[in-house]
C-alpha positions as CSV (number, residue, x, y, z in Angstrom):
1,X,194.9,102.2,60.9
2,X,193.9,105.3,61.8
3,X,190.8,107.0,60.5
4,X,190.2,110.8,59.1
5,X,187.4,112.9,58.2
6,X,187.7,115.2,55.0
7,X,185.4,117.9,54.0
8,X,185.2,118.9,50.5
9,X,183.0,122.0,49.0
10,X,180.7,121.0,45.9
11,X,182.1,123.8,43.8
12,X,186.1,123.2,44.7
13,X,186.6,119.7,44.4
14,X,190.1,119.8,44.9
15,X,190.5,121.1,47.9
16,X,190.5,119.7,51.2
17,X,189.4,120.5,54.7
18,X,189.6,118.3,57.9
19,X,187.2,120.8,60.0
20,X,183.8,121.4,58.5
21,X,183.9,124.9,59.5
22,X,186.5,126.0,57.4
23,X,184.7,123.8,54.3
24,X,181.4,125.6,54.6
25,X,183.0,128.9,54.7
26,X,185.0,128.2,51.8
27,X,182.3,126.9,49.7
28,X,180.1,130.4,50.8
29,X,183.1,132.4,49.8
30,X,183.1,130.4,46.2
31,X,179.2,130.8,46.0
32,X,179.8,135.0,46.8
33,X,182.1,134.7,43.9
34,X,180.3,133.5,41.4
35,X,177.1,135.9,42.5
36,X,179.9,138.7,41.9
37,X,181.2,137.1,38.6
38,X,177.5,137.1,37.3
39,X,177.0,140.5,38.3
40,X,180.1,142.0,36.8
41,X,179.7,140.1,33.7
42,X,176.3,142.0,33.2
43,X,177.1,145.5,34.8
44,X,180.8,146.0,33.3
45,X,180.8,146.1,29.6
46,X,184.1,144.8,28.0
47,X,185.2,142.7,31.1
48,X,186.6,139.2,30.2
49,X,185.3,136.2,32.4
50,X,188.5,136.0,33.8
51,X,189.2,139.0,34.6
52,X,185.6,139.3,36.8
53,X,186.3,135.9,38.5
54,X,189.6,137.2,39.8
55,X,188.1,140.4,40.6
56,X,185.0,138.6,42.4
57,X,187.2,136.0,44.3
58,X,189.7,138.4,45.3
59,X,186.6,140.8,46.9
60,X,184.4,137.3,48.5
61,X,188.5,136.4,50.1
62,X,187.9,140.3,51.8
63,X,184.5,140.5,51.9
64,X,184.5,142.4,55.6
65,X,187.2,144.7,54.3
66,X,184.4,145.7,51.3
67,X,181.3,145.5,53.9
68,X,183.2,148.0,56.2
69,X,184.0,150.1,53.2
70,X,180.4,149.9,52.0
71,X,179.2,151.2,55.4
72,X,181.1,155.1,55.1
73,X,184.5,153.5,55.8
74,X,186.2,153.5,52.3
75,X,189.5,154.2,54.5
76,X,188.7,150.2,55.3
77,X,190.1,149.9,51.9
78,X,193.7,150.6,52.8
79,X,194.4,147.3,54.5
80,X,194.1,145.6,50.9
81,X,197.5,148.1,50.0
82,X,199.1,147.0,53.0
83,X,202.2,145.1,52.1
84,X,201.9,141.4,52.2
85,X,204.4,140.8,54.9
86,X,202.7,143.5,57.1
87,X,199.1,142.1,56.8
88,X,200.0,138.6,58.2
């Protein structure tokens, strides 16, 4: 019988990783997330909770596409229009 390791993040508990690597970054890119979510909540009047967790999970998934933006690149920003099929 053979025998395998599985990493799980505290805040996805569904998910599964067998290298750690790819577990911790996933659990930083929840934890970036809901930093985002509590910021929008309190900085965007009118905006559901849903709406600022998809919003804050979609920018933590591209958070070097945003920190390149942030630095006097917004032209950074036109690899999230990309089509799908191109950006893979």
């Amino acid at each position: 019988m053979a025998v395998e390791i599985l990493y799980r993040s505290t805040r996805d508990l569904e998910t599964t990783f067998v290298d750690r690597k790819l577990a911790d970054a996933h659990d930083q890119m929840l934890e970036l997330a809901e930093q985002l979510t509590d910021v929008l909540l309190k900085h965007v009047p009118g905006l559901s909770e849903q709406h600022a967790e998809e919003a804050s999970i979609f920018m933590a998934k591209h958070r070097a596409v945003f920190a390149t933006a942030f630095k006097n690149n917004a032209a950074a920003l036109a690899e999230l229009n990309a089509p799908a099929e191109a950006a893979e």
